[in-house]
Backbone as XML, in Angstrom:
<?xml version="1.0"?>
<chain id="A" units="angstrom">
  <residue number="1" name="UNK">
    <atom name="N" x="94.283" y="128.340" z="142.037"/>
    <atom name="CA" x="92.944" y="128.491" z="142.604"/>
    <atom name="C" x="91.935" y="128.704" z="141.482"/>
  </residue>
  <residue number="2" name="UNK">
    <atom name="N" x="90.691" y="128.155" z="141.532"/>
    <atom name="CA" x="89.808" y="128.030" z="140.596"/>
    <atom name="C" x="89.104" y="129.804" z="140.690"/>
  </residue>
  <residue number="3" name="UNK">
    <atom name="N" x="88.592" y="130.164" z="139.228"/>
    <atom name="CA" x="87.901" y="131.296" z="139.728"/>
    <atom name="C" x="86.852" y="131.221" z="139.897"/>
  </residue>
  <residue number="4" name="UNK">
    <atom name="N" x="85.912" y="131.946" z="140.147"/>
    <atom name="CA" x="84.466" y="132.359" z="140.345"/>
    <atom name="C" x="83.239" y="131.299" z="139.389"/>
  </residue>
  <residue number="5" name="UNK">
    <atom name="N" x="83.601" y="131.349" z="138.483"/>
    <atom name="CA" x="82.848" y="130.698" z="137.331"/>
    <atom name="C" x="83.127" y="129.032" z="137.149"/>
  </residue>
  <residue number="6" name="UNK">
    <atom name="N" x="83.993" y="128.559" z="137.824"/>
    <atom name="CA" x="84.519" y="127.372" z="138.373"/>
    <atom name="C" x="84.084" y="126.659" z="139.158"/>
  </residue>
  <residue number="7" name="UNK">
    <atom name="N" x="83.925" y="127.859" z="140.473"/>
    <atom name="CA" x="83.349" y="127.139" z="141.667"/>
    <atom name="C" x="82.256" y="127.115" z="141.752"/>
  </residue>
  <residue number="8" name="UNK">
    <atom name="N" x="81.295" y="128.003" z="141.114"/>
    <atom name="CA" x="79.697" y="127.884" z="141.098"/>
    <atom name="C" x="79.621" y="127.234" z="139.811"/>
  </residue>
  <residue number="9" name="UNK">
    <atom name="N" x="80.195" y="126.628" z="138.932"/>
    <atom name="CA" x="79.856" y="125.579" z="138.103"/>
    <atom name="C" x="79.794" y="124.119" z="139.061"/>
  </residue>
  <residue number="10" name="UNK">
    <atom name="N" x="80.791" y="124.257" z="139.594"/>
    <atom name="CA" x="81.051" y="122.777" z="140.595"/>
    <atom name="C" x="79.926" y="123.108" z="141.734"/>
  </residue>
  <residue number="11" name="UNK">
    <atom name="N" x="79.544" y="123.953" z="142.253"/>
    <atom name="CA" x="78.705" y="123.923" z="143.065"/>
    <atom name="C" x="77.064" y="123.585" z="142.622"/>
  </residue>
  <residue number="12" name="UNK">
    <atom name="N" x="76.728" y="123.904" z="141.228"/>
    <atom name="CA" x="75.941" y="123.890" z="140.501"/>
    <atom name="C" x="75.910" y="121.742" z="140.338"/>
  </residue>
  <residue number="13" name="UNK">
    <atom name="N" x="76.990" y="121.783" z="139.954"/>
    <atom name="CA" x="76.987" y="120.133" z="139.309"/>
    <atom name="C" x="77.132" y="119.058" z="140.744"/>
  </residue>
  <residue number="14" name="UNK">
    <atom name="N" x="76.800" y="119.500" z="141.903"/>
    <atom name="CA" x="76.459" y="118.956" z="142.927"/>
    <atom name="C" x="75.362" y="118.614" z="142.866"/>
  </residue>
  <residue number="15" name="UNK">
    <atom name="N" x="74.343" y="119.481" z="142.174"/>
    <atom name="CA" x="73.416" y="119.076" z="142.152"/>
    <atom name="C" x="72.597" y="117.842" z="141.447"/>
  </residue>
  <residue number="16" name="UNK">
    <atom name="N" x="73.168" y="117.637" z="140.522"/>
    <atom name="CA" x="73.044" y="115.548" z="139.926"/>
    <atom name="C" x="73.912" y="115.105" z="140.389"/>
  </residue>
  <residue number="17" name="UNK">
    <atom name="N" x="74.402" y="115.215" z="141.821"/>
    <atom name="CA" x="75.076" y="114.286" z="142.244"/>
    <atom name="C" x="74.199" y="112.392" z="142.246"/>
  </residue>
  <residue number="18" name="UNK">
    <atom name="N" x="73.414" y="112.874" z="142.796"/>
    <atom name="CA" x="72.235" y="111.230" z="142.640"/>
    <atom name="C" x="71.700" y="111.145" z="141.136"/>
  </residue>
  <residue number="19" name="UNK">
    <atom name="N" x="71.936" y="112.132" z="140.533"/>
    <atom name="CA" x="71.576" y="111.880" z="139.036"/>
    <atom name="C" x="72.559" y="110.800" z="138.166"/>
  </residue>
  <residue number="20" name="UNK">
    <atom name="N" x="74.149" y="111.610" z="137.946"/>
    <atom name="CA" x="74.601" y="111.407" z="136.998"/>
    <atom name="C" x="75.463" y="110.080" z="137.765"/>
  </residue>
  <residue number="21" name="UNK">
    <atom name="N" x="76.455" y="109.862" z="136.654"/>
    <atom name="CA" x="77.222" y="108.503" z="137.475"/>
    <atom name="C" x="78.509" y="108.811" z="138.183"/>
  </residue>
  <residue number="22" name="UNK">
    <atom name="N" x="79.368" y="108.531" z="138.654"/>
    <atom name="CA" x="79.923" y="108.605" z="139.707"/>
    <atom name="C" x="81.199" y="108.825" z="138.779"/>
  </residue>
  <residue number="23" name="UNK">
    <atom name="N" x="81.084" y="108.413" z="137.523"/>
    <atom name="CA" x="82.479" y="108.645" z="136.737"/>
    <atom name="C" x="82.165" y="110.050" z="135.291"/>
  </residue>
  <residue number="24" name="UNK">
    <atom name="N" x="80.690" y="109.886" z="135.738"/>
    <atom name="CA" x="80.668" y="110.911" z="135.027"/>
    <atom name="C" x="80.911" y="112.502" z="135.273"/>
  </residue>
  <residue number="25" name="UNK">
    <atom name="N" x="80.128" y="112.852" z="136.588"/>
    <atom name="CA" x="80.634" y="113.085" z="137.876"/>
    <atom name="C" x="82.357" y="113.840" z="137.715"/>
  </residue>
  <residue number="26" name="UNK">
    <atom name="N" x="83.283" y="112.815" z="137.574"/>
    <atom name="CA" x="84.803" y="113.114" z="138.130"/>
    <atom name="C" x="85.037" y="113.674" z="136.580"/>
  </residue>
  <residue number="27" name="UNK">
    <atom name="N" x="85.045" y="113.318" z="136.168"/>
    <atom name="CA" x="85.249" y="113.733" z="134.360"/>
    <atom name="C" x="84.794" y="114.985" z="134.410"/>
  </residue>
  <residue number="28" name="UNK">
    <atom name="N" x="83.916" y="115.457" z="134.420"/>
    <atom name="CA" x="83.166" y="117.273" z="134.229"/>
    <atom name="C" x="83.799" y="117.838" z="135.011"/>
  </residue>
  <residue number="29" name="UNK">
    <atom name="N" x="84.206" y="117.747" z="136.529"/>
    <atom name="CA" x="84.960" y="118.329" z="137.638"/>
    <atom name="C" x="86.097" y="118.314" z="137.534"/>
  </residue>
  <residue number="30" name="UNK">
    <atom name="N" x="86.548" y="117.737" z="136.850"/>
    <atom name="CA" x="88.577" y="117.937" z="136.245"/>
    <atom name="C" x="88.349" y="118.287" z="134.841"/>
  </residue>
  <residue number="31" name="UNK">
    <atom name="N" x="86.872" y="118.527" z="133.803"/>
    <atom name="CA" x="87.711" y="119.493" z="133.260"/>
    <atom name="C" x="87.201" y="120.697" z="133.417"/>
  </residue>
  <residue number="32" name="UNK">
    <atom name="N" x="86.552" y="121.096" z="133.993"/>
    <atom name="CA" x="86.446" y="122.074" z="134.868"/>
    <atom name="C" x="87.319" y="122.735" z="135.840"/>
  </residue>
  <residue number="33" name="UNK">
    <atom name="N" x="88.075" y="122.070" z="136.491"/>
    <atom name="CA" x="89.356" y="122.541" z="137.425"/>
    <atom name="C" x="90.609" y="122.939" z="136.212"/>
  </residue>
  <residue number="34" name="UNK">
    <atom name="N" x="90.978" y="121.474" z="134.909"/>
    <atom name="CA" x="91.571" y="121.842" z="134.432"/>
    <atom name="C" x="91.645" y="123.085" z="133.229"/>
  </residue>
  <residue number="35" name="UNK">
    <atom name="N" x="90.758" y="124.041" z="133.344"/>
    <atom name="CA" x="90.448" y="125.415" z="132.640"/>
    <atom name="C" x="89.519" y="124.960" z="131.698"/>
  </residue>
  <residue number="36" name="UNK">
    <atom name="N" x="88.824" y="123.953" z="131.133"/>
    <atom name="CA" x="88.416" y="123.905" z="130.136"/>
    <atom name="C" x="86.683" y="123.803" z="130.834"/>
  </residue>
  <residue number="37" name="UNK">
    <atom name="N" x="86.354" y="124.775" z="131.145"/>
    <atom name="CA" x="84.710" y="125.085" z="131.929"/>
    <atom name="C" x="84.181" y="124.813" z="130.576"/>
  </residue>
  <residue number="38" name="UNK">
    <atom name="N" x="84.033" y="125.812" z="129.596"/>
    <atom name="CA" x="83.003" y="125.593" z="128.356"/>
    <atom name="C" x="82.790" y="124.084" z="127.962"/>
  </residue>
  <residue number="39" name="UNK">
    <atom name="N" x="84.270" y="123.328" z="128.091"/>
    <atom name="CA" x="84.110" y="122.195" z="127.726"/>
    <atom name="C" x="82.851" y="121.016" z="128.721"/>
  </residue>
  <residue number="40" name="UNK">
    <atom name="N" x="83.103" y="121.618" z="130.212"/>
    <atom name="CA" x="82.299" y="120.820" z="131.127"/>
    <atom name="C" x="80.870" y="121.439" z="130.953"/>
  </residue>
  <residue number="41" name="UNK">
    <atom name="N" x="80.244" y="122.332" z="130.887"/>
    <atom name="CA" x="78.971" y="123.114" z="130.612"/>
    <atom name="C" x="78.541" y="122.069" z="129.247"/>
  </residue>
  <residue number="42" name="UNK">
    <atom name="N" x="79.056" y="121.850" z="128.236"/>
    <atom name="CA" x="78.360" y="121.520" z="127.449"/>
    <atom name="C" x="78.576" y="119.796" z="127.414"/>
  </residue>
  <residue number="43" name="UNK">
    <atom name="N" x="79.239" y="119.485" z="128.390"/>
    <atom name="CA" x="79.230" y="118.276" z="128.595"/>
    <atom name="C" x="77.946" y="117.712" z="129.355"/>
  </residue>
  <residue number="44" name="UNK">
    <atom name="N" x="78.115" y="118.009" z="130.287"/>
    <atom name="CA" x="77.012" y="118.363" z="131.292"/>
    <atom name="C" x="75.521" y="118.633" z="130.773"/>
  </residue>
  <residue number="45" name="UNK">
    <atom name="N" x="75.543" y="119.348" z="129.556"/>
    <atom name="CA" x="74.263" y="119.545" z="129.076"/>
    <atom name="C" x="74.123" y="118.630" z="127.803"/>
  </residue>
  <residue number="46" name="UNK">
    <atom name="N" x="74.704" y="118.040" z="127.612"/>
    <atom name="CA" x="74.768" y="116.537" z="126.361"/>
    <atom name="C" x="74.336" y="115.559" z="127.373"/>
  </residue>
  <residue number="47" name="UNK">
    <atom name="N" x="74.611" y="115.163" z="128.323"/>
    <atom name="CA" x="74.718" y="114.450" z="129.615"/>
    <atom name="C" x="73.063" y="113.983" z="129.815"/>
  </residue>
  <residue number="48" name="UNK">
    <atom name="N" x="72.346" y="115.294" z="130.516"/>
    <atom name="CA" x="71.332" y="115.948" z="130.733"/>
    <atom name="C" x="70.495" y="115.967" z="129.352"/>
  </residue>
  <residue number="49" name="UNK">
    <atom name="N" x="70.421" y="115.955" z="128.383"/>
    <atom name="CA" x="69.733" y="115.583" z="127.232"/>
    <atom name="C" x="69.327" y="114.182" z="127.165"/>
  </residue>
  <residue number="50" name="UNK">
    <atom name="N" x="70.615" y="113.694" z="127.106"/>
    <atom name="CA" x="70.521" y="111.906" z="127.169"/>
    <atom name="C" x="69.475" y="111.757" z="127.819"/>
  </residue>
  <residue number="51" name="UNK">
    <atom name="N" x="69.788" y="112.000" z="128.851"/>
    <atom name="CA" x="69.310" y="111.328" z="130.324"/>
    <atom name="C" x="67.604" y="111.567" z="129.904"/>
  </residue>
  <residue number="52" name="UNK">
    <atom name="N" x="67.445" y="112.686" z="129.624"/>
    <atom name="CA" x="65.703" y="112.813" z="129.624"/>
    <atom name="C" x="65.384" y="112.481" z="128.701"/>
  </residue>
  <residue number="53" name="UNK">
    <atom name="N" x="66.473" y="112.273" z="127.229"/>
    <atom name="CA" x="65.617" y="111.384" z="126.229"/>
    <atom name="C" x="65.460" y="110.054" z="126.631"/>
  </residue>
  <residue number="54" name="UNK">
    <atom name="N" x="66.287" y="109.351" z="127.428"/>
    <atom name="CA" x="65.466" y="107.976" z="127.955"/>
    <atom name="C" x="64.401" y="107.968" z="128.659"/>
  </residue>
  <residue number="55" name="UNK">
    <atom name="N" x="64.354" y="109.214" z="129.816"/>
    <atom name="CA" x="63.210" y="109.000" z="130.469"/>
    <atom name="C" x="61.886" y="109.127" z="129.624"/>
  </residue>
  <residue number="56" name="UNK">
    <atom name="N" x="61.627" y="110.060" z="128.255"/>
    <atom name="CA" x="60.596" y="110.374" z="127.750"/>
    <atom name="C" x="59.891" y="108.903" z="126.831"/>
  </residue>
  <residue number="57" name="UNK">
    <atom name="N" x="61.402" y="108.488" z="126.447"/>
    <atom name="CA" x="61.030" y="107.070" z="125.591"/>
    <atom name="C" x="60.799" y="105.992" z="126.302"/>
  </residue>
  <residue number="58" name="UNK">
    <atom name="N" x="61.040" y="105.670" z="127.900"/>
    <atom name="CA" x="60.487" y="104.903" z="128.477"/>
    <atom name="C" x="59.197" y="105.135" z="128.893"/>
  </residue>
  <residue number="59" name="UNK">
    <atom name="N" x="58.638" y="106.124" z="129.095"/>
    <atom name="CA" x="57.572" y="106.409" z="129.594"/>
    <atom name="C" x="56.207" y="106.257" z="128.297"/>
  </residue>
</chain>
């Protein structure tokens, strides 16, 4: 069973569900299940960098 800091990470990363991609998505949530949270947090926030450095350079 996942602990505390697990499930409100995954509950948290619901939230780019329409954001991120659908494989990016399954990747952060298994390694997250598989113990490695720090690893998905800073994935997730490399992710989320990207993402708004395109939006700033398209704009």
């Amino acid at each position: 069973m996942a602990d505390m800091d697990t499930v409100k990470f995954l509950m948290d990363l619901k939230r780019y569900k329409d954001v991120l991609p659908k494989q990016t998505m399954k990747t952060l949530k298994g390694q997250a299940l598989s113990g490695d949270l720090e690893g998905a947090k800073k994935g997730l926030g490399t992710v989320l960098r990207r993402r708004a450095g395109r939006c700033e350079r398209a704009q």
